[in-house]
Every structure is written in structure tokens, then in C-alpha cells.
C-alpha positions as CSV (number, residue, x, y, z in Angstrom):
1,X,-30.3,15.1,-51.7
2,X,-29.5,13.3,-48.5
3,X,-29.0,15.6,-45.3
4,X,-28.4,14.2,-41.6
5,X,-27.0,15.7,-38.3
6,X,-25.0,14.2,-36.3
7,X,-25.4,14.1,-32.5
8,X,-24.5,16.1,-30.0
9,X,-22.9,14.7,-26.9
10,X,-21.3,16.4,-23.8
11,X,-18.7,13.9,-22.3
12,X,-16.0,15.2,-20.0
13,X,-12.8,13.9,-20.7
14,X,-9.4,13.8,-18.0
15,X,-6.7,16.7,-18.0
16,X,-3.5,16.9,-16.4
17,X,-4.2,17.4,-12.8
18,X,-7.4,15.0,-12.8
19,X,-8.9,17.8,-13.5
20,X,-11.8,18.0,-16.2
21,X,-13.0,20.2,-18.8
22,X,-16.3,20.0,-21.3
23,X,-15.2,17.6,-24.6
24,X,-15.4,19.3,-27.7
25,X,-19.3,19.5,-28.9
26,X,-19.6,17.6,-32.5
27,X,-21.6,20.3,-35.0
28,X,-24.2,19.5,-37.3
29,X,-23.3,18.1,-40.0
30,X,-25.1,17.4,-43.6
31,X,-24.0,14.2,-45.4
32,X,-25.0,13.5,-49.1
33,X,-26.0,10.4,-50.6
34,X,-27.7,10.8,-53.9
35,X,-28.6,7.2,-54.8
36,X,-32.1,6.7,-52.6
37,X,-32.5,9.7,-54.7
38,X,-31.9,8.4,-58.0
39,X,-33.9,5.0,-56.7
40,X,-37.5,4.1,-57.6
41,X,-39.8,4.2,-54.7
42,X,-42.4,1.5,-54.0
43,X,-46.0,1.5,-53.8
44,X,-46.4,3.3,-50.3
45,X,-43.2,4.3,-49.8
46,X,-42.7,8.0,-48.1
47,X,-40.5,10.5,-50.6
48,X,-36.9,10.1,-50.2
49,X,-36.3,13.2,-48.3
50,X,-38.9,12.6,-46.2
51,X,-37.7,9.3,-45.3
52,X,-34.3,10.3,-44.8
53,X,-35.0,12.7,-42.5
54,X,-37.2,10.8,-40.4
55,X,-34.3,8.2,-39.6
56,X,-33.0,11.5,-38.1
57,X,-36.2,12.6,-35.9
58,X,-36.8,15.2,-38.2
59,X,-39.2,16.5,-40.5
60,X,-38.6,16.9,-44.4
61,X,-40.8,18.6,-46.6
62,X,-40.7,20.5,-50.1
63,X,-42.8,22.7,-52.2
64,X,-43.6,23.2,-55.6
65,X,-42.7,26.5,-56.6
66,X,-43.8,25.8,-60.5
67,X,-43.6,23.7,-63.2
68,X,-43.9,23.6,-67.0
69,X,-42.2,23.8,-70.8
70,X,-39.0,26.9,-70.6
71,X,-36.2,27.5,-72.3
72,X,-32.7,26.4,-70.0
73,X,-30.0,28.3,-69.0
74,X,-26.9,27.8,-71.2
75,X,-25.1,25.4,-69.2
76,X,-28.5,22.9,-68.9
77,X,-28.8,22.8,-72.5
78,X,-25.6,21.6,-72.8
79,X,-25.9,19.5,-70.4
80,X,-28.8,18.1,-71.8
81,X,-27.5,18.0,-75.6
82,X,-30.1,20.3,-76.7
83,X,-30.2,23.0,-79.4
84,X,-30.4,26.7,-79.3
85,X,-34.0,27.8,-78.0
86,X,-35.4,24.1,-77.4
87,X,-37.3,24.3,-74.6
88,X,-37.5,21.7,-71.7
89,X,-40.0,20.4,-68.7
90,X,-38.8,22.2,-65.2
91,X,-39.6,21.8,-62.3
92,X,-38.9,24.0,-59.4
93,X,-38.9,23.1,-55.6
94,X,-38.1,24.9,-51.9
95,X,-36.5,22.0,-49.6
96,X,-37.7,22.2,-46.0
97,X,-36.1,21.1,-42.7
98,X,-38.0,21.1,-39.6
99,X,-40.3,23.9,-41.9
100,X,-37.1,25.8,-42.6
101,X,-35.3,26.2,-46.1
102,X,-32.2,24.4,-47.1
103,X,-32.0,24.1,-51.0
104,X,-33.7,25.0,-54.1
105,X,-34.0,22.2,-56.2
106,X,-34.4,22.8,-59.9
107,X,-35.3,19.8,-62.3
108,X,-35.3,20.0,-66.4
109,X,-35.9,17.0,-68.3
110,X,-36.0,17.0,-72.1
111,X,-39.2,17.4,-74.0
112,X,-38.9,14.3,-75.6
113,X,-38.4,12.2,-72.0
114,X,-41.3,14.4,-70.2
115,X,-43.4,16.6,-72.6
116,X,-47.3,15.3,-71.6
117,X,-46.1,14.1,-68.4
118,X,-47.3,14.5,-64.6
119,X,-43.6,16.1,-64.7
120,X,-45.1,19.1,-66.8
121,X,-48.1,20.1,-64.4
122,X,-47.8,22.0,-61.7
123,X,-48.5,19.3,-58.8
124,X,-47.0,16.6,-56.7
125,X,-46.3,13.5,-58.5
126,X,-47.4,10.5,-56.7
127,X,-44.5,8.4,-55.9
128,X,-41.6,10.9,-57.0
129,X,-40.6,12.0,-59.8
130,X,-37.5,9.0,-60.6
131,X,-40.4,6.6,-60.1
132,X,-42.6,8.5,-62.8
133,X,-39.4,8.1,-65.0
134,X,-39.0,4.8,-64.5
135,X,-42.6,4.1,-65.3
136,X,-41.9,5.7,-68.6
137,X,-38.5,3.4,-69.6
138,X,-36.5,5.9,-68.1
139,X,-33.6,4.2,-65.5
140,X,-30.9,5.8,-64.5
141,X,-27.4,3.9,-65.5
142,X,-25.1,6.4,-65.1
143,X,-24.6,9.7,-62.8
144,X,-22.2,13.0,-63.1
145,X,-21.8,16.0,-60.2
146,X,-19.7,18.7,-59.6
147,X,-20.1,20.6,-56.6
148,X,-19.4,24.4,-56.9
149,X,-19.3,27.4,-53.8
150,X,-20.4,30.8,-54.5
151,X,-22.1,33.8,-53.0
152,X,-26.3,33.5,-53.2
153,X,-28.1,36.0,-55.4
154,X,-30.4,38.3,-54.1
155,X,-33.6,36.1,-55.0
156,X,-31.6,33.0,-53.3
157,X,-30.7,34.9,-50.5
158,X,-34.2,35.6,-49.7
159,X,-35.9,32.2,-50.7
160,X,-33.3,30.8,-48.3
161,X,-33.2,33.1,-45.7
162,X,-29.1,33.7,-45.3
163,X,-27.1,36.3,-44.5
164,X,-25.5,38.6,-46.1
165,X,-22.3,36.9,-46.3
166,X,-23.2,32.9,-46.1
167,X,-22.5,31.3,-49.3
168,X,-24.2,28.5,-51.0
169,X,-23.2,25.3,-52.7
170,X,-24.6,24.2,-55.7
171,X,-24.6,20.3,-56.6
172,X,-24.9,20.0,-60.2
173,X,-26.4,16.4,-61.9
174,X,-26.7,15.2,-64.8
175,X,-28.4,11.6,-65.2
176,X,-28.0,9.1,-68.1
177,X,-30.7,6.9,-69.1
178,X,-29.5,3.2,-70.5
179,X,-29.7,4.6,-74.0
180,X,-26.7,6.9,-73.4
181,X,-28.8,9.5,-73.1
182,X,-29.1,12.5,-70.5
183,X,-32.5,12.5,-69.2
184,X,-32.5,14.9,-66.3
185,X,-30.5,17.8,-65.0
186,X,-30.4,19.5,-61.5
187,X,-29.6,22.1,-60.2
188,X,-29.2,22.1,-56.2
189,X,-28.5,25.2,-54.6
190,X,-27.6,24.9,-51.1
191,X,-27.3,26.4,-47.6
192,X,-23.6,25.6,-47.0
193,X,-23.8,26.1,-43.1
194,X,-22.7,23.4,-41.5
195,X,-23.2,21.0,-44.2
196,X,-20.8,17.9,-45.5
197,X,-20.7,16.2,-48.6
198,X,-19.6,12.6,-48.8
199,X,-18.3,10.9,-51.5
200,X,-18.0,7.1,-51.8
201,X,-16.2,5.1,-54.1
202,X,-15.4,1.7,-54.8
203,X,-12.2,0.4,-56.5
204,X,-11.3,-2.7,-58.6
């Protein structure tokens, strides 16, 4: 996921009266563009996240909270095509701004696209996990998202450190390898705070 602020500026503009008063100050805001995430990296290359936050003077980390074979909520194994009590690879992650948490980012991947994979251990995987995938034969052809708002639960409220009352988004994605088939689902949940998501789309 793709987060940038915009700046802040403090022009004056002219009244009535030649007098002045303080322009509006632009707030923060959090723009999404998923494909660099859904790109293979190149042999060097930083982490998307990490890269996208540097264009902003910032610092963007992660950490692996876990990894390994489960079985998926409901909605992920339909997502995923799967039947009752197949399990899948997941893997778990805190997102980090300046050292500070703004998603939990959950990843499950069939058993037949990442069983015996670096994608089942519990470690970083050198060069990101859509490159590992694309190593493999896995490419991603086609993308779906829904974007949903609700109130955090108690474990996300923590691992995120919001209020009482500050709701989340959650970012939803399923990807489509060239067979036809889904590959990967995620599971974003988000500090809403402050935070845009942009949607492009280009017309015939």
C-alpha cells in the first residue's frame, strides 16, 4: 500500500480591506497506489514501501508478526476458491511510519502457489514477496479491491494504537495469476486518520 503526505504551507492570502489572514493549512493526506505493489522489484531494489516513503523524506518499515500453513477466515477462502478446512500460507505484518503503526497487513496465498516456499517461514523474503511469486510463474494479470470502514477490534486497536473511537479502513485484494487463477489475498487494515484513497482509471 502506497501512503504520502502532502505538504504543508503557510501562505497569506488578501481580504477585503487589504487586510490578511493565515491561508488554510493543507492536512496530511494518504494516497494509494497499489501497482509498485503488485510490481516485481529488481536485483537491489529497496521494498516498495520503503521506497515510497522515502520520495516523501520519511521512513517506512514493517515487521513480521508470523508466518505459516492456517486455515482462513470464511471470506478468504472464498476468495481464494478453496474448500472447507483447506488450509493456506499467511503471512502477517505491522506497517511502520516514521516507527509508528499504520496497517496490519495480512497475506494468504494457496498451498498449491506457496506451500515449501520462503513465503511459509517466518522471515523476510529477499526481494518481496510479488518478486518471490514471480520467480515461481506467478504474475499478476488481473486485480479486485473493495474498501470497507468499520470500528477496530480490541487487538487492532491496540496493535495500532487508536482511540477509542477512530475507525479503520480495510482494503481488501484479491490477485489473479495469468491462469485465471487467484493467487493471493489481503487483508489491509488501516488507520483511517487523515488518509485518501485514489483511484485511477482509464477509459476506451
Amino acid at each position: 500500500m502506497s501512503f504520502s503526505t502532502s505538504s504543508r504551507r503557510n501562505d497569506r492570502r488578501p481580504e477585503e480591506g487589504n487586510a490578511t489572514v493565515p491561508a488554510p493549512t493543507p492536512q496530511p493526506s494518504w494516497d494509494s497506489d497499489s501497482t509498485r505493489y503488485l510490481t516485481p522489484r529488481t536485483p537491489g531494489q529497496s521494498d516498495a514501501w520503503a521506497e515510497e516513503a522515502a520520495q516523501d523524506k520519511r521512513r517506512g518499515g514493517q515487521r513480521l508478526l508470523g508466518a505459516g500453513g492456517v486455515v482462513p477466515p470464511d471470506g478468504i477462502a472464498r476468495a481464494l476458491g478453496l474448500a472447507d478446512g483447506e488450509e493456506v500460507i499467511v503471512r502477517r505484518r505491522l506497517i511502520l511510519l516514521d516507527g509508528s503503526p499504520v496497517e496490519l497487513a495480512d497475506s494468504y496465498y494457496p498451498a498449491r502457489v506457496a506451500a515449501g516456499t520462503a513465503l511459509a517461514e517466518p522471515r523476510k523474503v529477499p526481494g518481496g514477496a510479488v518478486t518471490l511469486l514471480a520467480d515461481l510463474g506467478y504474475t499478476a494479470t488481473r486485480v479486485e479491491e473493495a474498501v470497507t470502514a468499520r470500528m477496530p477490534t480490541e487487538s487492532e486497536r491496540e496493535a495500532l494504537e487508536l482511540g477509542d473511537n477512530e475507525p479503520v479502513l480495510v482494503l481488501s485484494r484479491i490477485v489473479f495469476a495469468g491462469d485465471g487463477l487467484p493467487m493471493e489475498a489481503c487483508e489491509m487494515t488501516m488507520t483511517a486518520k487523515e488518509r485518501t484513497l485514489r483511484y485511477r482509471m482509464r477509459l476506451a
